[in-house]
BATORGU-930464 format. One line per 2 residues: number of its first residue (from 1); their letters; for each residue x, z, y negated of N, C-alpha, C, CB. Coordinates in nm, 4 decimals. Atoms other than C-alpha are relative to their C-alpha. Glycine has a CB too. Layout:
<sites>
NUM	a	X Z Y X Z Y X Z Y X Z Y | ... .
</sites>
This chain:
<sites>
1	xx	-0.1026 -0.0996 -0.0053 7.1274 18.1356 -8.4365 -0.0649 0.1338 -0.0296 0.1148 -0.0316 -0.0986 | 0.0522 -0.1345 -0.0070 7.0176 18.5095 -8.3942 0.0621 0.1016 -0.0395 -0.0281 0.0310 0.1049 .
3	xx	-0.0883 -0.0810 0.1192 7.1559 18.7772 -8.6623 -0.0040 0.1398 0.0651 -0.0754 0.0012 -0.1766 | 0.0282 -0.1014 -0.0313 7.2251 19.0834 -8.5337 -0.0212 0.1474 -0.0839 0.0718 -0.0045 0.0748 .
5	xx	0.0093 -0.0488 0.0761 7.2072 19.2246 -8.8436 0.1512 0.1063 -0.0460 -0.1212 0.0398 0.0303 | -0.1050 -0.0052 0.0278 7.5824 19.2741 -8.8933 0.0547 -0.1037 -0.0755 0.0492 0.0217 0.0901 .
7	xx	-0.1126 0.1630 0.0854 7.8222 19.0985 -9.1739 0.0433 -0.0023 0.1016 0.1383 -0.0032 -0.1431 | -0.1410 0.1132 -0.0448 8.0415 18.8521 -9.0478 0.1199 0.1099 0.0038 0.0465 -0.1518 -0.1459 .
9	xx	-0.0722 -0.1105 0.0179 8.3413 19.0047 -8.9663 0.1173 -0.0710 -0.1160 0.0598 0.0646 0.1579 | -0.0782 0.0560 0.0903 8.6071 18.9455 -9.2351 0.1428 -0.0364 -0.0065 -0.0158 0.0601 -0.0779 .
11	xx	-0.1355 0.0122 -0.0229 8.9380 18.7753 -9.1636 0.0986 0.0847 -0.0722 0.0299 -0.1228 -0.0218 | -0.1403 -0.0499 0.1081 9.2668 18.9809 -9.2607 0.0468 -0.0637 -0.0451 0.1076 0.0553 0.0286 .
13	xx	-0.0553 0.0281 0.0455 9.4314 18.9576 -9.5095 0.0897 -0.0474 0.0083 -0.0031 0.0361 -0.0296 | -0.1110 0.0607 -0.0984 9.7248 18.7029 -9.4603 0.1014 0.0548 -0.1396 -0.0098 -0.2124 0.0600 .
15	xx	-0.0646 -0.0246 0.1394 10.0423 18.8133 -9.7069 0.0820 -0.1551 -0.0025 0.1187 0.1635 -0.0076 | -0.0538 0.1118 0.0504 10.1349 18.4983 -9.8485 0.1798 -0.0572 0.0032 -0.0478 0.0212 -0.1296 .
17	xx	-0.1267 -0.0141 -0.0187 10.4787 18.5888 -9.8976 0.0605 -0.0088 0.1600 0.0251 0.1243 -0.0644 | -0.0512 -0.0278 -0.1696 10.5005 18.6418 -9.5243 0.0456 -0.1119 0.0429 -0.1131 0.0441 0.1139 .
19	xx	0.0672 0.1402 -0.0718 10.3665 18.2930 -9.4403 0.0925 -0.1065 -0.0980 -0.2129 -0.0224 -0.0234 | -0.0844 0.1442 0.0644 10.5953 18.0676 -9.7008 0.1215 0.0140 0.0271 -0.0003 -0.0304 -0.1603 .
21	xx	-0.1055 0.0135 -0.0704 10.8647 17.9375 -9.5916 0.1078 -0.0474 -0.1500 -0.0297 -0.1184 0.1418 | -0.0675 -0.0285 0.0508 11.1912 17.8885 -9.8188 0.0346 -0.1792 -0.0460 0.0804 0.1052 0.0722 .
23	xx	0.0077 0.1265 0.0552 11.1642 17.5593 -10.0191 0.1594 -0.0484 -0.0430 -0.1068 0.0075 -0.1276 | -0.1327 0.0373 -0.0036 11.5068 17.3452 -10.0738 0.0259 0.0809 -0.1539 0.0296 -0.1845 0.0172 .
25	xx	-0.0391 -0.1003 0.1289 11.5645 17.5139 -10.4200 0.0353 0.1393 -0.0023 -0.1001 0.0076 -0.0830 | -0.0155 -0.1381 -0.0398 11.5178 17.8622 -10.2795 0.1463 -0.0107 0.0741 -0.1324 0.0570 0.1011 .
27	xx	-0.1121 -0.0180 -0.1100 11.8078 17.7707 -9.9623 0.1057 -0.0070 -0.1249 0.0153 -0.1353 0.1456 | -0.0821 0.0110 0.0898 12.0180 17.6262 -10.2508 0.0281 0.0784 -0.0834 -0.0149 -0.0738 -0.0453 .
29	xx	-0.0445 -0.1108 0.0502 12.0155 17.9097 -10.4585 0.0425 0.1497 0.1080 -0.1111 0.0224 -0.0984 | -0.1006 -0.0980 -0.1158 12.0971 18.1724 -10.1447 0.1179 -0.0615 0.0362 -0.0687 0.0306 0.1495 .
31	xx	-0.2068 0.0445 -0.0660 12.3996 17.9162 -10.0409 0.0485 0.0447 -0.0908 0.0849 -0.1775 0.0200 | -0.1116 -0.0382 0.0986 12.5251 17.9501 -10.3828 0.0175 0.1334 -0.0304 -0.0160 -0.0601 -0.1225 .
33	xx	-0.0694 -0.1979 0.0194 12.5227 18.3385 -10.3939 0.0959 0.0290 0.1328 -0.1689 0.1613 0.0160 | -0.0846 -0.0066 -0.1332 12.6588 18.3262 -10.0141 0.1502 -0.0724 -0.0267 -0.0884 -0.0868 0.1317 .
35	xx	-0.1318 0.0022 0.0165 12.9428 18.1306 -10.1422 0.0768 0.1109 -0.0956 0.0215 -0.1272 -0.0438 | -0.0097 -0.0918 0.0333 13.0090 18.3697 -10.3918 0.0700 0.1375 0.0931 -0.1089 -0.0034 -0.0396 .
37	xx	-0.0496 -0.1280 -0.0268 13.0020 18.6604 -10.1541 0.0317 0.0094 0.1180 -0.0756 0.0968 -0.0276 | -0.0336 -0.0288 -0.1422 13.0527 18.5648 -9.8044 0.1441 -0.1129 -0.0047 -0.1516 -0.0430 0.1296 .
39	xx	-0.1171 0.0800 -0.0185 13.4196 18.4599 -9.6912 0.0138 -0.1024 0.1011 0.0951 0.0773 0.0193 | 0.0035 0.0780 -0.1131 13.4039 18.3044 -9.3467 -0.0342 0.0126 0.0760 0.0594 -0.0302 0.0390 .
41	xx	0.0902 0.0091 -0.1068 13.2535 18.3080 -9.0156 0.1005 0.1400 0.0762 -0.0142 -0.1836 0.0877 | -0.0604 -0.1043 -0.0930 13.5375 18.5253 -8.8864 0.0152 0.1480 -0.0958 0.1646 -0.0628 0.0618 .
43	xx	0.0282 -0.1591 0.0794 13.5288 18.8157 -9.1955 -0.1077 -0.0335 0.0020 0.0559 0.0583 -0.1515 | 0.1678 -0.0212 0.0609 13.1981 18.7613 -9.2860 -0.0317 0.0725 -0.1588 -0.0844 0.1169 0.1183 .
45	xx	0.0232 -0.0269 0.1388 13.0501 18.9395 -9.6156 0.1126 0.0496 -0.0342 -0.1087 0.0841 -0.0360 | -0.0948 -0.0873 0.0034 13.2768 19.0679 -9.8250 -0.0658 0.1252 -0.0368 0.1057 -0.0397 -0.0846 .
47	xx	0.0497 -0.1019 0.0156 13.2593 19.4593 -9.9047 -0.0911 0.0358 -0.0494 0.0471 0.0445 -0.0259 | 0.1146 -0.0636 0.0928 12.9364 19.6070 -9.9921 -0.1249 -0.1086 0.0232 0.0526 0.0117 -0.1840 .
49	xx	0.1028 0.1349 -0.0420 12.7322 19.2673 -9.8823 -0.0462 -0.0308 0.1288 0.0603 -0.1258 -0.0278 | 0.0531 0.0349 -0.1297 12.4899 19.2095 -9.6548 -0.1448 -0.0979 -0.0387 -0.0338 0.1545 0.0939 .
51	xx	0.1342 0.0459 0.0408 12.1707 19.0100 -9.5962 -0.1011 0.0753 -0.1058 -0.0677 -0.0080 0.1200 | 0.0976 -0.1008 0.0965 11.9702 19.2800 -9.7365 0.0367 0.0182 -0.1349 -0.0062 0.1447 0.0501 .
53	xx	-0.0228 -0.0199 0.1302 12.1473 19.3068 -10.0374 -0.0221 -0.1477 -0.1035 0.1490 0.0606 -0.0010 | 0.0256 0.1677 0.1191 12.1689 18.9194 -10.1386 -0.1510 -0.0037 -0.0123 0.0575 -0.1961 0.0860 .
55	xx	0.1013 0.0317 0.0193 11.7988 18.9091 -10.0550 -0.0837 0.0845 -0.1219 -0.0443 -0.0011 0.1203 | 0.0488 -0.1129 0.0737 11.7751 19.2311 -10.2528 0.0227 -0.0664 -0.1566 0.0914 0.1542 0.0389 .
57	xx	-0.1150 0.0153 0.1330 11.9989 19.0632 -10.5462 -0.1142 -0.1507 -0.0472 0.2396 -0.0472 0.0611 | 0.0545 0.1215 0.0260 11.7837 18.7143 -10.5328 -0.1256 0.0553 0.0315 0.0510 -0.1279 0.0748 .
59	xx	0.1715 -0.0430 -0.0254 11.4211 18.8862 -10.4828 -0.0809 -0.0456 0.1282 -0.0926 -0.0671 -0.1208 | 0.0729 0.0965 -0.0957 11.3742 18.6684 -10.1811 -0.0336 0.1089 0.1751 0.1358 -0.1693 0.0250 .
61	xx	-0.0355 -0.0650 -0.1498 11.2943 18.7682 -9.7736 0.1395 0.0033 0.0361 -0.0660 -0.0792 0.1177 | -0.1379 -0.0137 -0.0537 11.5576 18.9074 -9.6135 0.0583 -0.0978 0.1236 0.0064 0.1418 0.0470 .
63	xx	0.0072 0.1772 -0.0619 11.5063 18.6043 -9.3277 0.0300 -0.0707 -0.0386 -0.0856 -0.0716 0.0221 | -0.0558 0.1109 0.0717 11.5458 18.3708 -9.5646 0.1488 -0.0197 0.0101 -0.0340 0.0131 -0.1358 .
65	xx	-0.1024 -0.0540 0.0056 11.8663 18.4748 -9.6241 0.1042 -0.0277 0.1360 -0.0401 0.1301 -0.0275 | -0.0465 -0.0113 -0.0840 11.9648 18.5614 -9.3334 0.0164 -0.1757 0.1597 -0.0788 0.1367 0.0101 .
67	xx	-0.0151 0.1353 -0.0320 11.8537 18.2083 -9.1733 0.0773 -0.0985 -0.0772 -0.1125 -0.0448 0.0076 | -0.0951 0.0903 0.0728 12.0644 18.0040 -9.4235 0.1201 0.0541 0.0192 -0.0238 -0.0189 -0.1450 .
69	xx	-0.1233 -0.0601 -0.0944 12.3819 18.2313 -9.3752 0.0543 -0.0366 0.1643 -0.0369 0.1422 0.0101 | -0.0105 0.0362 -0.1259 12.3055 18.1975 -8.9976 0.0921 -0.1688 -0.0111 -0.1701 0.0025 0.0684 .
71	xx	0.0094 0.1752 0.0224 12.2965 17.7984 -9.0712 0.1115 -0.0948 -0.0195 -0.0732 -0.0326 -0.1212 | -0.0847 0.0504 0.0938 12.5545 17.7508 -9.2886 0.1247 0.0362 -0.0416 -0.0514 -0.0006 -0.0853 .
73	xx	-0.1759 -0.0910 0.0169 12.8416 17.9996 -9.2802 0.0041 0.0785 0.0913 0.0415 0.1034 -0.1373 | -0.0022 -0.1358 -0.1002 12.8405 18.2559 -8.9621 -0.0271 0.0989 0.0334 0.0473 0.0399 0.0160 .
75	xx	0.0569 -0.1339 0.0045 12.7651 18.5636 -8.8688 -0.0023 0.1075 -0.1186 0.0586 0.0573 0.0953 | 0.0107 -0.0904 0.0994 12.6629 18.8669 -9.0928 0.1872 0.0703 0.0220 -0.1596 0.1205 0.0348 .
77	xx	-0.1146 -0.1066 -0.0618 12.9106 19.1077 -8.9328 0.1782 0.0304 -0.0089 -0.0148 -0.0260 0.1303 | -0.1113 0.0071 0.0438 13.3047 19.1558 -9.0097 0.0668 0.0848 0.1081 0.0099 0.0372 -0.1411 .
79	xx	-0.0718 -0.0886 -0.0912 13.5376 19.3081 -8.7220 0.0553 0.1332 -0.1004 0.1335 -0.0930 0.0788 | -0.0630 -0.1135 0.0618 13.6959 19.6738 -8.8447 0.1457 -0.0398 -0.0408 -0.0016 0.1233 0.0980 .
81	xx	-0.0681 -0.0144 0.0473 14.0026 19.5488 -8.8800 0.0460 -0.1040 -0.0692 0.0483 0.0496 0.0557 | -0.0412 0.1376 0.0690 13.9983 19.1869 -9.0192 -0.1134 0.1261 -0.1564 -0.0914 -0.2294 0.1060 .
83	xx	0.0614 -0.0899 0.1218 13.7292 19.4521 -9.3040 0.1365 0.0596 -0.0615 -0.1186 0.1376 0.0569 | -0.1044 -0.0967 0.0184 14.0442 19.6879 -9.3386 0.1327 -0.0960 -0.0708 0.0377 0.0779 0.1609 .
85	xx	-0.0977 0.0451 0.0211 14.2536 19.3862 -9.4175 -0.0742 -0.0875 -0.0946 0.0815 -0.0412 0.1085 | 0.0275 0.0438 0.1072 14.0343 19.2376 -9.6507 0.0162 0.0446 -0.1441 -0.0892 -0.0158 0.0200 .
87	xx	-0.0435 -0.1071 0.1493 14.0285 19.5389 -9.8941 0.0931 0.0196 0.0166 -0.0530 0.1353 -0.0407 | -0.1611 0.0011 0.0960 14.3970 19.5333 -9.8846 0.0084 -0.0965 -0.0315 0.1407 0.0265 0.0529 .
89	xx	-0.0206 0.1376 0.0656 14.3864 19.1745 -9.9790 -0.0645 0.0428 -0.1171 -0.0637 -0.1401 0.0726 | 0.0596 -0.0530 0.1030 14.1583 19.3052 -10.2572 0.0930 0.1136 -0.0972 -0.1223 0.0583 0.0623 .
91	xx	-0.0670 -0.0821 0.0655 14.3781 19.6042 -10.3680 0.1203 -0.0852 -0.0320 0.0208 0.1262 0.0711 | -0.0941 0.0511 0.0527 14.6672 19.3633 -10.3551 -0.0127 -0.1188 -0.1242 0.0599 -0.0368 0.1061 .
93	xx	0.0039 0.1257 0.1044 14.5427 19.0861 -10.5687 -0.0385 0.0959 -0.1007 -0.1134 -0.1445 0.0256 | 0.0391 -0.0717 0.1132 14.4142 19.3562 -10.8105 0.1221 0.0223 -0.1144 -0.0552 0.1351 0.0536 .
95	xx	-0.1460 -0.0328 0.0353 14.7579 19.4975 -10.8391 0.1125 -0.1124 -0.0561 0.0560 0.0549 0.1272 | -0.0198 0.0727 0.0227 14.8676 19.1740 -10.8547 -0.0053 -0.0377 -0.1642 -0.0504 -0.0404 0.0826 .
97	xx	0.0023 0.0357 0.1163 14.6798 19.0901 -11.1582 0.0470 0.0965 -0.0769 -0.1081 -0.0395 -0.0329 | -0.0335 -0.0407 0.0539 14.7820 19.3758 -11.3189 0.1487 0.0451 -0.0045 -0.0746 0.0445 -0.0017 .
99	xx	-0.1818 0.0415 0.0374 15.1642 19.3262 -11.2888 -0.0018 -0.1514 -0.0763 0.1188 -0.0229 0.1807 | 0.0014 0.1351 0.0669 15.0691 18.9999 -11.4430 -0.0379 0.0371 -0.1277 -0.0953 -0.1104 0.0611 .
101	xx	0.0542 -0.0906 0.0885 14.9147 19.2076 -11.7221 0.1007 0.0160 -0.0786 -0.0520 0.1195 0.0504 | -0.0904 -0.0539 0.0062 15.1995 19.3802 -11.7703 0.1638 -0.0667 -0.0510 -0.0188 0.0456 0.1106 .
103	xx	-0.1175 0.1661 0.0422 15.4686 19.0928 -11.7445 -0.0524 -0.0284 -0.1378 -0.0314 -0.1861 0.1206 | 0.0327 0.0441 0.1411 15.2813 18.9540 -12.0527 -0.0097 0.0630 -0.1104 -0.0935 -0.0460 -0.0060 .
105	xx	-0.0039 -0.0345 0.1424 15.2821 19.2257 -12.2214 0.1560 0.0659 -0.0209 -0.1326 0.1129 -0.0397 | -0.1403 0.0063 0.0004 15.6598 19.3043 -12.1618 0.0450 -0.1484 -0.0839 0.0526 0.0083 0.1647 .
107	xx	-0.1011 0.1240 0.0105 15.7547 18.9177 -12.2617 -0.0671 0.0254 -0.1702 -0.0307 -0.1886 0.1197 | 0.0456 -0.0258 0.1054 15.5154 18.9963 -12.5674 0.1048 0.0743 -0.0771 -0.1167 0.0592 0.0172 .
109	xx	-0.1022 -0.0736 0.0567 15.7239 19.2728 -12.6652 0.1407 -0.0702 -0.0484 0.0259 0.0974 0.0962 | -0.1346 0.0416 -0.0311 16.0425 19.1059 -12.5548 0.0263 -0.0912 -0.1121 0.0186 -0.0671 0.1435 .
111	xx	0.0132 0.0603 0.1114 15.9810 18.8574 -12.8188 0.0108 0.0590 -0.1159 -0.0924 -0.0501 0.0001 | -0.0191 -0.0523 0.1059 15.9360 19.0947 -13.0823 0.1196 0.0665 -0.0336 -0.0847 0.0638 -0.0130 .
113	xx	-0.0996 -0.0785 -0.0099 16.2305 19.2966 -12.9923 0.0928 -0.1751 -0.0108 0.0014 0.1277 0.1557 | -0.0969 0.0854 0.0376 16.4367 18.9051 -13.0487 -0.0014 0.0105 -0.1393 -0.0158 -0.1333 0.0488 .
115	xx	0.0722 0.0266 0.1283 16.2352 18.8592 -13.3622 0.1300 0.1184 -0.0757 -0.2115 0.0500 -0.0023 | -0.0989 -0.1322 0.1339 16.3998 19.2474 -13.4861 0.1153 -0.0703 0.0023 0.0470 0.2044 0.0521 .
117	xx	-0.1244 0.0481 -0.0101 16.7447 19.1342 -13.3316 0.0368 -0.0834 -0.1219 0.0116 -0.0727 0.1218 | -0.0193 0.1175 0.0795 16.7407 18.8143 -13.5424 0.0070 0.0659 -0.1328 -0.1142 -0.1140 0.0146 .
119	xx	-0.0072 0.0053 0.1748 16.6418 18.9627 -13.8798 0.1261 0.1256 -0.0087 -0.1924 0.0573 -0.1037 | -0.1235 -0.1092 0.0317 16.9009 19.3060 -13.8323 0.0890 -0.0957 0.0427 0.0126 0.1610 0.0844 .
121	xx	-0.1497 0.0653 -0.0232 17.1917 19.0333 -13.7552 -0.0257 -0.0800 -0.1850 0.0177 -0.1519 0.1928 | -0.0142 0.0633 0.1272 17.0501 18.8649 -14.1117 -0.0024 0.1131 -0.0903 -0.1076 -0.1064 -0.0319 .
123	xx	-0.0369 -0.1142 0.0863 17.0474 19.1905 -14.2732 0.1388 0.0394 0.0202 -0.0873 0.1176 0.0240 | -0.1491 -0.0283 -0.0517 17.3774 19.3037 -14.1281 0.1379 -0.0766 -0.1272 0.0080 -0.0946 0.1875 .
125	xx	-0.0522 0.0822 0.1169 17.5107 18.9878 -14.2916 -0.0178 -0.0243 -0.1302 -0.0064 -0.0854 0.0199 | -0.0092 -0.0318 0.1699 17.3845 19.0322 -14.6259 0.0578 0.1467 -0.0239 -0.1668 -0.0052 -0.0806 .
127	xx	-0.0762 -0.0971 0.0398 17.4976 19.3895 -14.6120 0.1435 -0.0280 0.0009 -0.0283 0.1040 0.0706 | -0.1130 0.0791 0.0119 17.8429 19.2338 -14.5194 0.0227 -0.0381 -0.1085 0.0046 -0.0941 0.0665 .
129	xx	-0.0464 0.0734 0.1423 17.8552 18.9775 -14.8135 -0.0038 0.1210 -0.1259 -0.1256 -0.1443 -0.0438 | -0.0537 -0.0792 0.1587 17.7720 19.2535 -15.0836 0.1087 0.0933 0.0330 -0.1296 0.1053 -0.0871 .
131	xx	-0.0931 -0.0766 0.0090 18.0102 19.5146 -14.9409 0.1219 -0.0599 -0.0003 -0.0098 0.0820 0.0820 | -0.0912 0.0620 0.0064 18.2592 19.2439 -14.9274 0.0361 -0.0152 -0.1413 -0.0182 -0.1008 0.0678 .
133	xx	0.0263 0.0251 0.1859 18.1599 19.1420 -15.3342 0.0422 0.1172 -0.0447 -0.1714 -0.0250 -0.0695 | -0.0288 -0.0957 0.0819 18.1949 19.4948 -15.3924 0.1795 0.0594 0.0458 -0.1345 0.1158 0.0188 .
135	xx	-0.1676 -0.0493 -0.0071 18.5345 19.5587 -15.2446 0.1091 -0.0691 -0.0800 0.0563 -0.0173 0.1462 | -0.0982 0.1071 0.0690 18.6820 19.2045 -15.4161 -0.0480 0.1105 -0.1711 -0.0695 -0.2378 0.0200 .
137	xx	-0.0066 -0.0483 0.1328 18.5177 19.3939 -15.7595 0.0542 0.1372 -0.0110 -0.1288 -0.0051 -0.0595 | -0.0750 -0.0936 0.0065 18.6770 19.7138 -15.7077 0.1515 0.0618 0.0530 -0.0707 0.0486 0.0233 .
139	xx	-0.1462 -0.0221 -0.0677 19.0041 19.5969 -15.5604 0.0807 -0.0773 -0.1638 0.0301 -0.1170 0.2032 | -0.0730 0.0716 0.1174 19.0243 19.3785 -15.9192 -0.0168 0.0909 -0.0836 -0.0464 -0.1368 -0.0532 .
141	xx	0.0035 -0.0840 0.1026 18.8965 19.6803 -16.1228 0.1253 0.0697 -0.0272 -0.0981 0.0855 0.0191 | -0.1613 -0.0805 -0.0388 19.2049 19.8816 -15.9848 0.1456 -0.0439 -0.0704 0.0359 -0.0297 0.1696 .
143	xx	-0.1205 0.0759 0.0414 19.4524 19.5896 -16.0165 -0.0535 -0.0115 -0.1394 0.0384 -0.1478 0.0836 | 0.0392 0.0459 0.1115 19.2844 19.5290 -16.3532 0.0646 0.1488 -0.1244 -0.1873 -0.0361 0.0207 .
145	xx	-0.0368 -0.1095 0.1183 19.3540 19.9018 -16.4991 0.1051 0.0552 0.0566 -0.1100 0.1170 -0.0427 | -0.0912 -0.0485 -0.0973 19.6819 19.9454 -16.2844 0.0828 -0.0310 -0.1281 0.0256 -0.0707 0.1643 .
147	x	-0.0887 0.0972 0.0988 19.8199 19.7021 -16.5638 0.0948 0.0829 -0.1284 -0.1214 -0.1118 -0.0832 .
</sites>
């Protein structure tokens, strides 16, 4: 073999990351954030979610990702107006919970406001009995020095 007096040339660098592929532990942890954040094949992510972000959110390729989604639940993408009707499903369940909020803390109240009721009807009635005691002792004082 005859040297031409040149190194070898030196293979590139391969990026590792490039070249591995997404081991069953990896898919299994992207399904379970995709359930989490993606709804169905016909909305797709919900607001603010995309491949790039779960892959962003789990450290992984954005491929990855995006091949298990593909796989396993539907397209990325969400029509404009099934989107538009998601975040009112969102504003309404919000609102929702917080009339539920609200209810509880009305029935909370509502309770306390029996609670007063109850004890001013037992005060009431002890004010009753003594002003009663005191009318029988000053209706006999009367008849007593009438004499």
């Amino acid at each position: 073999m005859k040297t031409t007096g040149q190194k070898p040339a030196v293979p590139a660098v391969i990026d590792v990351a490039a070249v591995r592929v997404p081991g069953f532990d990896d898919k299994q942890v992207i399904n379970l954030k995709l359930i989490e954040v993606y709804q169905n094949a016909e909305v797709g992510y919900r607001e603010g979610w995309t491949d790039a972000r779960v892959a962003q959110e789990l450290g992984c390729p954005k491929e990855w990702v995006s091949d298990v989604r593909g796989a396993m639940f539907g397209p990325e993408g969400m029509a404009p107006h099934l989107r538009a009707l998601d975040n009112g499903m969102r504003v309404l369940e919000e609102r929702l919970r917080e009339l539920a909020e609200q209810q509880a803390e009305a029935f909370r109240a509502m309770g306390g406001i029996r609670k007063m009721e109850a004890e001013l009807r037992d005060l009431y009635a002890s004010v009753e009995t003594v002003c009663a005691s005191m009318r029988d002792q000053v209706a006999a004082a009367i008849h007593k020095g009438g004499r």
